[in-house]
Structures are given as structure tokens and as C-alpha cells.
N, C-alpha and C positions, 0 to 999 in steps of 0.2 A: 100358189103356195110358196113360201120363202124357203131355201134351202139351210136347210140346219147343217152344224158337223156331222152330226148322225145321216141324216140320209147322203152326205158329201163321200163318207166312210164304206157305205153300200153300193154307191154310183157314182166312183170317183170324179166321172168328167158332168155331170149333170146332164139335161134332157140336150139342154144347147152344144155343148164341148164334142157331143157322140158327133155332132155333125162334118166335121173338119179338123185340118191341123196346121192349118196356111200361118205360114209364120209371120204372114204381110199382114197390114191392119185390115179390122174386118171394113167390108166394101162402105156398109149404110154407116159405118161409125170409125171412118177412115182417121190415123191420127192427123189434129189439126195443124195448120203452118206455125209456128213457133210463138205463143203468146195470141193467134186467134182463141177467142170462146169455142167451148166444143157445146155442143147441143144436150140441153139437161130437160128434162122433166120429159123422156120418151112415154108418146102413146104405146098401148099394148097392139095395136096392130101396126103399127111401122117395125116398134123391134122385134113384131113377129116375124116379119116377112127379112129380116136382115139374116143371111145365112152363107158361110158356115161362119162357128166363133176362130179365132188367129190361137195359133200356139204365143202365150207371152215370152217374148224375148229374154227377160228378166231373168236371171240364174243368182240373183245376192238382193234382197231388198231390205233396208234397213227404216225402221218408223220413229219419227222421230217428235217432240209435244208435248202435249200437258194434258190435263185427267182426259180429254174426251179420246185420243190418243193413245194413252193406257188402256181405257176402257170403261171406265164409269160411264153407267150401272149395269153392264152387260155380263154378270159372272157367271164363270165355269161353274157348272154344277158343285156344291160342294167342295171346291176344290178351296183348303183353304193352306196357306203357306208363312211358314213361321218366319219370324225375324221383322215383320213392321206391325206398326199399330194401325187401326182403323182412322177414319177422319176426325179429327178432335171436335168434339160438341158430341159425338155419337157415345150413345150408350158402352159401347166396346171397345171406346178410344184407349183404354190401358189396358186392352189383350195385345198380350207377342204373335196374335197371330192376323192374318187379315183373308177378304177372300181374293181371290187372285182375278181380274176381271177381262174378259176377252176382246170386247171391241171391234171396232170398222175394221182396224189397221191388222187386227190376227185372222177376221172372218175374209179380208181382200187377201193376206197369206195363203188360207187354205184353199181361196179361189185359184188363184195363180198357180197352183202346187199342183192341184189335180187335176190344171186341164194339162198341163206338163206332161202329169205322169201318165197321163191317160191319152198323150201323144209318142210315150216311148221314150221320156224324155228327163233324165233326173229331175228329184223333188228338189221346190225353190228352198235357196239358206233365207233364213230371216232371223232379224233381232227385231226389237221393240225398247227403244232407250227412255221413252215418255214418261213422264214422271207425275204426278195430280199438283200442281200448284206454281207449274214453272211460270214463269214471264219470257218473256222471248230473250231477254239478254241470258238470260240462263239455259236457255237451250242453246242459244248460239254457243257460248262462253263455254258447255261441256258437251252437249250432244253431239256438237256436229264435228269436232275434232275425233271425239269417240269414233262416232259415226266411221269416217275418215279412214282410221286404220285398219278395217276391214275390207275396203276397197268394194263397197258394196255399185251396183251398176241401177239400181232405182233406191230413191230416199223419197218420204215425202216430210213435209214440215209444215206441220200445224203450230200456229199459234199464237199471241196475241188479245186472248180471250180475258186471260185472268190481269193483262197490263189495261186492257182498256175498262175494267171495273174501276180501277184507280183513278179517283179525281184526278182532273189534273193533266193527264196522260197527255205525251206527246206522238200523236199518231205519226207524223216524219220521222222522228226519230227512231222509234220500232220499226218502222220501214226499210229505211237506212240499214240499221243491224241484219234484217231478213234477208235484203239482198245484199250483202257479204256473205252473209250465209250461202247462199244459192252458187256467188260468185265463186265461192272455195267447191262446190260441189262441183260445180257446171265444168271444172275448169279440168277433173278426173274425168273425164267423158261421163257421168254418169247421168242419167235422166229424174229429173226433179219434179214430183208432185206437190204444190201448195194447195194451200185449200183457204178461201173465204170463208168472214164470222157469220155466222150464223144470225138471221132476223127474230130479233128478240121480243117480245112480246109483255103485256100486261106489267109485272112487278120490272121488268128490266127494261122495258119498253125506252127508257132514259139513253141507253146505249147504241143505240139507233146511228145516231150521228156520226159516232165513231167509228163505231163500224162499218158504217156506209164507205166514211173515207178512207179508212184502213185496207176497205176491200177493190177501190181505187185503185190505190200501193201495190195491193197483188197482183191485180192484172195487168199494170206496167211494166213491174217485176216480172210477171210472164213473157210480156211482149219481148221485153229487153232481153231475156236470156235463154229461150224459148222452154219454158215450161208446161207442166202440163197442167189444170187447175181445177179442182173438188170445187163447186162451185154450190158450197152452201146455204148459201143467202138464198140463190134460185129455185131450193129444194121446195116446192110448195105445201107436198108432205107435210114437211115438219115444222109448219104452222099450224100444229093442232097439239094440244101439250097432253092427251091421249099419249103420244111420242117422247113424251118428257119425263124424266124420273120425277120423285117428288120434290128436288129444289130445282128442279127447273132450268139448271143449266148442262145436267149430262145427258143423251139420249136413253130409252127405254132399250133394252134386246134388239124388237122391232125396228126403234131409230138408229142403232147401229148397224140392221143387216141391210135397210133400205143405204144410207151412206155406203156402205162398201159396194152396193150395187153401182152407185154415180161413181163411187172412184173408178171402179170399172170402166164407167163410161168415159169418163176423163181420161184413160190411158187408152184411150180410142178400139175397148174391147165391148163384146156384149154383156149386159148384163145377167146375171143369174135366171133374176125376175122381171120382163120384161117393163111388170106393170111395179115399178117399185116407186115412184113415184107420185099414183094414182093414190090421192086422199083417202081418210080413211070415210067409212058413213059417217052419218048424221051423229052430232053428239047430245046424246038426251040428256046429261045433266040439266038441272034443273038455273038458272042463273044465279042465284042465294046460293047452290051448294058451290060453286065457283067462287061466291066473294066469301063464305067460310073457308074454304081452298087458299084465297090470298093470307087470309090471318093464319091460318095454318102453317104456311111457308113463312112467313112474316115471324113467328115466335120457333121453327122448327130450325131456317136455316137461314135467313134474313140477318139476325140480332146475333148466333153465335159466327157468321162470317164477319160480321163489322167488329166482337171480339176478338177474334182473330189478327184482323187487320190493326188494330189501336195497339195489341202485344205485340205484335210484328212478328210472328208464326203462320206458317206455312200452314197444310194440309199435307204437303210433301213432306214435311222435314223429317220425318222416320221413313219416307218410304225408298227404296232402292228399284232401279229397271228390272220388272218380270224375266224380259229375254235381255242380258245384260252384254251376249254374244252370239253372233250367228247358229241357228243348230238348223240342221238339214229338216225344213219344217212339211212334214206329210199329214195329209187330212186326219184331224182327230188327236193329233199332238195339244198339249195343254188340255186336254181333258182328265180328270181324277185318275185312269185308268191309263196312259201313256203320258208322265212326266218328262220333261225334257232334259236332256242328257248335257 
């Protein structure tokens, strides 16, 4: 069973974290030499037998991205927070209000946080600067100076997603920008998480390419400055769109807690859920309600993102970062019931 914030809030360290509090990497998921691949898609019986989980070093972690980073589609109950509008094309694009969404990058927070506090050990600070529609020049160009002045000791940087939709794209060149990016972080002593595009399927099935080569780029970029790497592509999971909201490019709940499980893995700790990786069943949709499924996306969110793109408007452009600065983040923060200070 995946761990929620609620039961994180009951049993701060999880069934794994009771075990140990070794601050060295865990033994079966040791971290890897600098830009090696770390090991993704764990069986449930190998990271059964990996014991105890490491106390994370990490005492500042700042996230850094575009919507999947934010958090699309993964929202806090109810929680809805005034001052941006919804994604334009949606029914609620001219409410001031929007709902606030949680994500890989706050559920790998509340991970980090409690195995801390449940080693005796202050809760982790985190921010979330991610914004839904950046391009990587725009994260580089504000997030990561932002970033920056908190003197945060892990960042990780996603992103890339919404530049390689863009005919045209020059995958070297967002590269290029990424690792400056990296190069300015790396240079604070602090430890860098990237993450690889995601394998895209059916309606996007086109980006392929790109992304293939862009995720290239990353793990060069890792070699080269030794990072640590979310290795998406490999998630085999989340080639099932069961995992997918309904446009198909931000993960379900489920595809963000299963990702903060690998990010886990990627910063050479254990995961929550051993078996977070392990596909879902058999999907019984019928084949016909999948190709009404494509025309659905096709007139839902297909046609008003290519509006979008011909206006030259964001999805971001009203929206501001959730955590815009560090707050001492303890399990169950950003929930309707404990706002952040």
C-alpha cells in the first residue's frame, strides 16, 4: 500500500525508516559514483531484504520545474488558494482562485522530513519554485538564482517537457542551459537531482525522439558533474495511462507517489513502497473506448493547448510558486488543516 500524508502524520518514519538511522547510504541502494545510472524499477523482494533505511543528509531542499514539479494533477484535498487562475481552456480559468497541487517533489519532502524527525533529527526546510508551463530557459533564467539565495544543500531540476512540445526545438541547446544550471549549483557544494522525459505514448507518441536525445544530455550532465538522476523514461509503471491525468502529460496521485518513490531511489535511499514500480493489472478497457479516449483529449486539451501556443500564453502566466521560500516542512504541511507559515 503507498503511503499517503495521513498515514506519514501517524507513523512519521514509515514501516522502513523504524528500522535504522545510519546516516551512510543504504547498503542494497548505496549512492552511485558520480553520473553512474542508479538501479530503477526495484523488485519487491530485493528492496525487501535492503535494511536499515540511511537518515537523509539533506537539511534545505529546494524543487525546482514545470507543472509536473508543481504538481499536476495531484491536489491537496480541498485546499484551494486565492490569487491565480486555473489553466486556461478549463471551465474555472477566470476564478482567483486555484487548487494548490502536491506532487512527487512535496510527497519526496514529507519523505525526507520524517525519516529525519523520526531519527531525532530537525524537520527538512523546503521550497517548491515550479511553476506549470515553464521552458527550461525560464527556470534557469529565475529559479535557480532564486533558488540560489537560500543556500539550499539538495535542488533537483526538472524540465524540458513543455520546450520539447515545440516544433522546432533544439534539444543542445536546452542542454547547454541545463548544465549551467547544474554548474552554478554544483559549484555551492550542493547535490543536484535531474530527472529524465518521461516516454510518451499514443497522442504524443511524436516526442519520442526528443526526448530520447534530451535524456542523453542528462546523463552526461550527470556524468560530468556528478548528479543524481530521476530516471523517468525507465519508470515502466508509467507506461500505462491508468497513471495519467486526463491530458496525458501530468501524472495521476498514484504517478506522483510512485515517482517520489524512484526519486528516493535516485538519492541512493529506500523507497516508501518497495514495490512502486511494479505495473498496474490488466487493463480492461475495451480498445474503442481508448480510441474515444484519444478524440476526447484531442477536443478537451489537444486543440485549446495549440490555442494557446498560436496566442503565445502560458498556463503559468497567472500562476506564482506555492512554496515561494523555504518553511521548516513537517509531515502533513500543505494540507487544508496545517498551512504554511
Amino acid at each position: 500500500m503507498l503511503l499517503s500524508a495521513a498515514s506519514l502524520r501517524e507513523s512519521p518514519a514509515g514501516p522502513s525508516i523504524r528500522q535504522g538511522c545510519d546516516t551512510n547510504s543504504h547498503p542494497g541502494l548505496r549512492a552511485h559514483p558520480p553520473g553512474l545510472r542508479q538501479n530503477q524499477g526495484v523488485n519487491s523482494d530485493a528492496s525487501a531484504a535492503i535494511t536499515p533505511a540511511p537518515l537523509p543528509r539533506w537539511t534545505r531542499y529546494i524543487a525546482l520545474g514545470d507543472s509536473v514539479t508543481e504538481g499536476l494533477w495531484d491536489p491537496y484535498p480541498q485546499a484551494e488558494v486565492a490569487g491565480a487562475a486555473q489553466e486556461d481552456g478549463e471551465a474555472a480559468a477566470a476564478s482567483s482562485k486555484y487548487i494548490r497541487q502536491r506532487g512527487w517533489a512535496d510527497r519526496l519532502a514529507t519523505a525526507l522530513s520524517a525519516r529525519r524527525i523520526s531519527c531525532g533529527e530537525p524537520a527538512l526546510e523546503y521550497a517548491n519554485l515550479a511553476v506549470r508551463g515553464r521552458k527550461l530557459p525560464q527556470i534557469v533564467a529565475e529559479q535557480v538564482p532564486a533558488a540560489l539565495t537560500s543556500a539550499p544543500d539538495l535542488v533537483s531540476i526538472l524540465g524540458g517537457g513543455n520546450d520539447i512540445l515545440r516544433p522546432g526545438v533544439d534539444v543542445e541547446d536546452i542542454a547547454g542551459l541545463l548544465e549551467e544550471a547544474v554548474v552554478q549549483v554544483r559549484a555551492t557544494g550542493a547535490d543536484v537531482l535531474l530527472g529524465t522525459g518521461f516516454k510518451s505514448g499514443r497522442a504524443l507518441r511524436w516526442t519520442r525522439s526528443a526526448t530520447g536525445q534530451f535524456n542523453a544530455e542528462v546523463w552526461g550532465i550527470a556524468q560530468r558533474h556528478g548528479c543524481h538522476v530521476l530516471d523517468l523514461w525507465g519508470m515502466t509503471s508509467l507506461f500505462d495511462l491508468r497513471l495519467w491525468a486526463d491530458d496525458r502529460i501530468h501524472p495521476t496521485p498514484d504517478g506522483h507517489e510512485r515517482i517520489k518513490d524512484a526519486a528516493l531511489v535516485a538519492l541512493g535511499l529506500a523507497p516508501d513502497n518497495p514495490a512502486y514500480d511494479v505495473p498496474l493489472g490488466p487493463d480492461e478497457d475495451a480498445r474503442w473506448d481508448r480510441i474515444k479516449g484519444d478524440a476526447s483529449w484531442a477536443r478537451s486539451h489537444g486543440l485549446p493547448w495549440i490555442g494557446r501556443r498560436m496566442a503565445g500564453k502560458s498556463s503559468g502566466d497567472r500562476i506564482r510558486p506555492k512554496w515561494a521560500t523555504p518553511v521548516v516542512w513537517e509531515p502533513g504541511l500543505g494540507e487544508p488543516d496545517t498551512p504554511p507559515v
